[in-house]
C-alpha positions in Angstrom: -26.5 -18.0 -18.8 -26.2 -16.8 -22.3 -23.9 -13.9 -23.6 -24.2 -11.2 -26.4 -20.8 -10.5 -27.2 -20.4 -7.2 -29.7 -18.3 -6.2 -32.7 -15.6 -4.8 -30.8 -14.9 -8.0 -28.0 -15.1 -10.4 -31.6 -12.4 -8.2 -32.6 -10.6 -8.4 -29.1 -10.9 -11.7 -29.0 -10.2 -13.1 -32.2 -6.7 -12.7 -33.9 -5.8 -14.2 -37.5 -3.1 -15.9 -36.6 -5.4 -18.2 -34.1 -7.8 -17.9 -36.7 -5.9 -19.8 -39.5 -4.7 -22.2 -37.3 -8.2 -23.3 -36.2 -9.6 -23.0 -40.0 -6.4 -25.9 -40.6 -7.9 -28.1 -37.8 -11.5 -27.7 -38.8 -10.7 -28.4 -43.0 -9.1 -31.7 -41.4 -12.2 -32.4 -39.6 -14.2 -31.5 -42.5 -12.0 -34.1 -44.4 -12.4 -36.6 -41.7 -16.4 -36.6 -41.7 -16.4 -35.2 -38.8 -19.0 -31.7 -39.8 -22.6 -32.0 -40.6 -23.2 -29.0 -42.9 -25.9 -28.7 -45.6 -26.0 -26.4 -48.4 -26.7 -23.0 -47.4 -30.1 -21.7 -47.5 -30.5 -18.3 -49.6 -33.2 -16.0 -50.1 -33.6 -13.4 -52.9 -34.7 -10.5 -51.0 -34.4 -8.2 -54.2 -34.0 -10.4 -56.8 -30.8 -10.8 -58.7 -29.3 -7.7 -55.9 -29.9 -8.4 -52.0 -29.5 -11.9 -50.3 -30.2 -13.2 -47.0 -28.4 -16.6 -46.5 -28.7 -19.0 -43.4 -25.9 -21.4 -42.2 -26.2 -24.0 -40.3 -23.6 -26.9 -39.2 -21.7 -28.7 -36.3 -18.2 -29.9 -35.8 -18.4 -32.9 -33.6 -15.3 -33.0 -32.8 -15.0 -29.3 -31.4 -18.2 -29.4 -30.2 -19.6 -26.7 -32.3 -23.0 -26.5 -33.0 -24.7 -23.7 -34.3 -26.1 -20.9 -37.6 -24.6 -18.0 -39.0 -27.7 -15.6 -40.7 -25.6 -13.2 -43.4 -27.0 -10.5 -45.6 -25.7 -8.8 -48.7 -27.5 -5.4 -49.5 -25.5 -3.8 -52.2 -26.9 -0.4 -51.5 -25.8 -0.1 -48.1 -22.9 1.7 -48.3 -24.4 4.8 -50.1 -28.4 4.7 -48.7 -27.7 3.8 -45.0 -23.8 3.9 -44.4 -24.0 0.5 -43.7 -21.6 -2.4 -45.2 -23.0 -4.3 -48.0 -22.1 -7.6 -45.7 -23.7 -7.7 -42.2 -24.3 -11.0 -40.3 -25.1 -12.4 -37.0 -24.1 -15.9 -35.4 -25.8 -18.1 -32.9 -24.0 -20.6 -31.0 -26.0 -23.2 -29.2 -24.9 -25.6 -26.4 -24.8 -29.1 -28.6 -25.6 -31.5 -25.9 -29.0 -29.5 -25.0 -29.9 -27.2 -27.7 -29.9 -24.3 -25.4 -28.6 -20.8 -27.3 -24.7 -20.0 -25.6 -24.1 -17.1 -27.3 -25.4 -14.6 -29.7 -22.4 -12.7 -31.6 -22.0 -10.0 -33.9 -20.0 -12.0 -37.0 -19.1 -9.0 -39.5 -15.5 -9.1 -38.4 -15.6 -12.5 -37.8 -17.0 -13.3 -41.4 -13.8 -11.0 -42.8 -11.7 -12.9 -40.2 -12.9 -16.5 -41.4 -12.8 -16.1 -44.7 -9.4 -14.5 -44.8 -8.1 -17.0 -42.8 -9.4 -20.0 -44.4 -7.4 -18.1 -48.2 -4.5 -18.5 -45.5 -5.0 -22.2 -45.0 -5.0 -22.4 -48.9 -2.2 -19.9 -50.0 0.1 -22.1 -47.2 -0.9 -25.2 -49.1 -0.8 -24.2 -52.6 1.4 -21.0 -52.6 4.8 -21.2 -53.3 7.1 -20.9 -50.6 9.1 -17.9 -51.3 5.5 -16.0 -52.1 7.0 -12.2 -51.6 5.0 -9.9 -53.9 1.0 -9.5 -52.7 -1.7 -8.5 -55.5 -5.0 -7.4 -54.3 -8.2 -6.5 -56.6 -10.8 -4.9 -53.9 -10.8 -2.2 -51.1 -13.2 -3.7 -48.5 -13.1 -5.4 -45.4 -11.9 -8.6 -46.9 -9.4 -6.8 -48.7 -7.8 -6.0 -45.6 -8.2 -9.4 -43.8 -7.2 -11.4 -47.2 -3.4 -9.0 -46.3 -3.2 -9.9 -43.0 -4.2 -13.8 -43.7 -1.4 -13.9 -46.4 1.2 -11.9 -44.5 0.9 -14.5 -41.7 1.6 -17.6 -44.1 4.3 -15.9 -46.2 6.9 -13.2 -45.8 5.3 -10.4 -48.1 7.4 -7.7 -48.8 5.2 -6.0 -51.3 1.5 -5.6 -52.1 -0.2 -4.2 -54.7 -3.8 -2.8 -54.7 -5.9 -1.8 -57.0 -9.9 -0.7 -55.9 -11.8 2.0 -58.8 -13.2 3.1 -55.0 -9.5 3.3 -53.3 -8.6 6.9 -54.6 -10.6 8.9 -52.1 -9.6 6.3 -48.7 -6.1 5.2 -49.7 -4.6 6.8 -46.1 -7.7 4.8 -44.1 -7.0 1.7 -45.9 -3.0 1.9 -45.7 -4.0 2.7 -41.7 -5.6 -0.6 -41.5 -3.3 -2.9 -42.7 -0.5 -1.1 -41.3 0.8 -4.1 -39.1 1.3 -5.8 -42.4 5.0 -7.5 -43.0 5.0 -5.9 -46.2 8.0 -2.9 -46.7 6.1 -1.6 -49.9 2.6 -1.0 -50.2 1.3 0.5 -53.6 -1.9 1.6 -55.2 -2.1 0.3 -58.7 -3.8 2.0 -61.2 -5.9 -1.1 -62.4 -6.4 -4.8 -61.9 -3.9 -5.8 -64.7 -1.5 -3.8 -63.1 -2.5 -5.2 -59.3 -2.0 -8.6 -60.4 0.9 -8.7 -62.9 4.6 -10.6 -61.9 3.0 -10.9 -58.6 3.3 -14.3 -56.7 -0.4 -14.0 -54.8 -3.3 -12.7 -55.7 -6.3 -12.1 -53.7 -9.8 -11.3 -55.5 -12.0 -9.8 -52.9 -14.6 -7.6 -55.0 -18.2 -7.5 -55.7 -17.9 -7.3 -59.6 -20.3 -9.7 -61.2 -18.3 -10.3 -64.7 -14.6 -10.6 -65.1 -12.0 -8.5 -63.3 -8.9 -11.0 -63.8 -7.8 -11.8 -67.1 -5.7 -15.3 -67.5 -3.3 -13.3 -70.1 -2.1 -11.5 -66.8 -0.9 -14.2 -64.4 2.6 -14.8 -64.0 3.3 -19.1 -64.6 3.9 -20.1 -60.6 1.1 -17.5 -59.3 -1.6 -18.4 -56.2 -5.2 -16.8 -56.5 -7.2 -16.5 -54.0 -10.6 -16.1 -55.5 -13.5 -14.8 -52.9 -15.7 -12.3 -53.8 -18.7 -13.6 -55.7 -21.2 -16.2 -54.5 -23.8 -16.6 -57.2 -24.0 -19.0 -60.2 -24.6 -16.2 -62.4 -21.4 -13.8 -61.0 -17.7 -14.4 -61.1 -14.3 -12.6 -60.9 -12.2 -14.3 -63.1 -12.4 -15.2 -66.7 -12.9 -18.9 -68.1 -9.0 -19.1 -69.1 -8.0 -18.6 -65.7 -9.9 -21.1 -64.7 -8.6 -23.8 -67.6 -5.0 -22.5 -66.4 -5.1 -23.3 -63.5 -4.7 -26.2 -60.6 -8.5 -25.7 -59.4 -9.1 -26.5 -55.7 -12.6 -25.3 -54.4 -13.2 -24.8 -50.7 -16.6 -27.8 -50.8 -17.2 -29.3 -54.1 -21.2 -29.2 -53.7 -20.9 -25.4 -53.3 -18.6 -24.5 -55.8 -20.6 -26.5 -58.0 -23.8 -25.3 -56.7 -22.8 -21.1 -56.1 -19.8 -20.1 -57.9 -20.4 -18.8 -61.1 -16.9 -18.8 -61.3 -16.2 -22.6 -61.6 -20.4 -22.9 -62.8 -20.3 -20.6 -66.1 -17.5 -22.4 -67.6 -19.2 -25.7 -67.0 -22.3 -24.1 -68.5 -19.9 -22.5 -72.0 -18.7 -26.3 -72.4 -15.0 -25.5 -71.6 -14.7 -27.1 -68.5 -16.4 -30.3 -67.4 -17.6 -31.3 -64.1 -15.1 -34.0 -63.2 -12.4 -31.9 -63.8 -13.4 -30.0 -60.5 -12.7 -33.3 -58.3 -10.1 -31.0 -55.5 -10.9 -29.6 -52.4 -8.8 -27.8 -49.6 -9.5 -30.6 -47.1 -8.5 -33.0 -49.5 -4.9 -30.9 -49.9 -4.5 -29.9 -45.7 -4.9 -33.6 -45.6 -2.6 -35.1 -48.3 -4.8 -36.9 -50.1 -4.2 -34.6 -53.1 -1.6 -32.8 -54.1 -2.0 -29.3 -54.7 1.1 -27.6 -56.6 3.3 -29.7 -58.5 5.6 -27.5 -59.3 6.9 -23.9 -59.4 5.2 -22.9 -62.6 1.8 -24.4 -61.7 -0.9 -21.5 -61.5 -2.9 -22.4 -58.4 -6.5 -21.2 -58.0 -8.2 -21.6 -54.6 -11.9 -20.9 -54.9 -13.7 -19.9 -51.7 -17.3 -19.8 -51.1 -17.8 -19.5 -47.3 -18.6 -22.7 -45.4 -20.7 -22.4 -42.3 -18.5 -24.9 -40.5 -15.6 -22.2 -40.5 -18.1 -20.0 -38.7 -19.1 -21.9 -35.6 -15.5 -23.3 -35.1 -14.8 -19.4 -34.9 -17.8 -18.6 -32.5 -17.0 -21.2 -30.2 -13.3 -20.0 -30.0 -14.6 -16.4 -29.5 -17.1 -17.5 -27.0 -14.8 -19.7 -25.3 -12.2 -16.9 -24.8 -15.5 -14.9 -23.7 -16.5 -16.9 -21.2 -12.4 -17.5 -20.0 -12.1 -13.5 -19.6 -15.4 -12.8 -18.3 -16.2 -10.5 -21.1 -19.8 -10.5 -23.0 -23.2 -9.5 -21.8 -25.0 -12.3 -19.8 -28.3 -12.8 -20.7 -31.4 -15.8 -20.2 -34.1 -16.3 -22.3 -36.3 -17.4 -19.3 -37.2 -21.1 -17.7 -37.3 -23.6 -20.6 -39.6 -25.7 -18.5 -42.4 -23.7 -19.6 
């Protein structure tokens, strides 16, 4: 028997704290050769606007095998009160190929990806992190708090959205089980992110919304919002400023604009993105040398995270007795 298991049991089921811990054991997998994961597959629905991406990959060592499907439709919030994210994970039985579980993965998405900017603000943050900025009002914006909260003791976070005026009580409701004692709306980026030790970027801006003249020397960004060559959050000086570590090489290379338009201006050359997380959670790297080192983690979703994440949800499922059972009929026909 299969199960369908819905938004709300993901969100039962799956807490961040678990959720960073497992994204630390699958990066040291991921370091050890242990995942089979190629690039992820994307399709222009709307050119240039809506994407449909498929992610395939399987963590031998977990015994995780299966494909996340994830859209982005930017008008979804105004057309058909929809987020601009939705996706939907598959998780099949890797010694038969049989389906296990078919999942809702919005909140787990927010949940993965958050957790995994955990993994990285542990490793590269600095230990007495205390002051939180955040660019972006969204569902990641929300998870990236919780994620840092649970690797550092926050006591203040800043937040700064051009969309957070009209839902500032719904979003302070959400992350209301934050550590932090102050919790402020800024009234814009530069004022989010400056003499703050963390800074999460979790927007859907296609040019610039960081400027390097605003980080404080010793600061961690968290950079997570754009996925395209030809989009980015942050502007080429950050990037030159800082200790780069991408979340896979090949992607960051391939997807982030990010990391790829410097390459393409001339300022920054390939080799000189040579870091990735694994290679930090490992200690084959270092990752911050010292206190003033600016730190930049660059995320760009890895479908391993994903099915190490089903698996834990559907194994916590299947422990509770929660989840719809369902059979796709007699595969002997």
């Amino acid at each position: 028997m299969a199960l369908l298991v819905n938004a709300k049991l993901v969100e039962d089921l799956l807490k961040m704290k678990d959720a960073i811990e497992l994204m630390e054991q699958a990066f040291v997998e991921w370091g050890s050769g242990g995942v089979t994961m190629p690039l992820r597959h994307v399709i222009e629905v709307t050119p240039g606007r809506d994407y449909c991406g498929f992610m395939p990959a399987y963590l031998q060592g977990m015994g995780a095998l299966g494909l996340k499907v994830v859209t982005l439709f930017k008008d979804n919030p105004t057309s058909f009160r929809l987020p601009s994210i939705l996706a939907t994970s598959v998780l099949l039985d890797e010694r038969t190929g049989r389906t296990k579980c078919i999942m809702d993965a919005n909140y787990l998405t927010a949940v993965r990806t958050a957790a995994v900017s955990g993994v990285a603000t542990k490793h590269l943050g600095r230990p007495d992190a205390s002051v939180l900025g955040v660019v972006g009002s969204g569902v990641q914006a929300t998870a990236h708090i919780r994620a840092v909260c649970e690797v550092r003791d926050i006591k203040e976070v800043r937040v700064y959205s051009p969309h957070l005026y009209q839902k500032w009580e719904s979003f302070v409701q959400r992350i209301k089980d934050c550590s932090a004692d102050v919790i402020t709306q800024a009234r814009n980026a530069e004022e989010a992110v400056r003499l703050v030790d963390v800074v999460c970027v979790a927007t859907t801006a296609t040019t610039p919304v960081i400027n390097a003249q605003w980080l404080s020397p010793g600061v961690h960004l968290n950079v997570i919002g754009s996925h395209t060559p030809s989009a980015r959050e942050v502007d080429t000086e950050t990037v030159l400023a800082s200790r780069l570590v991408c979340e896979s090489l090949s992607s960051c290379l391939k997807e982030a604009g990010d990391i790829v338009i410097p390459i393409e201006e001339g300022k920054l050359q390939r080799e000189d993105v040579q870091t990735e997380l694994s290679d930090v959670v490992l200690g084959h790297k270092p990752g911050r040398l010292d206190e003033t080192d600016i730190t930049l983690f660059k995320s760009t979703g890895l479908a391993f995270e994903d099915v190490a994440l089903m698996k834990l949800v559907y194994d916590r499922a299947c422990e509770t007795g929660e989840g719809v059972p369902f059979e796709f009929g007699d595969p002997h026909l």
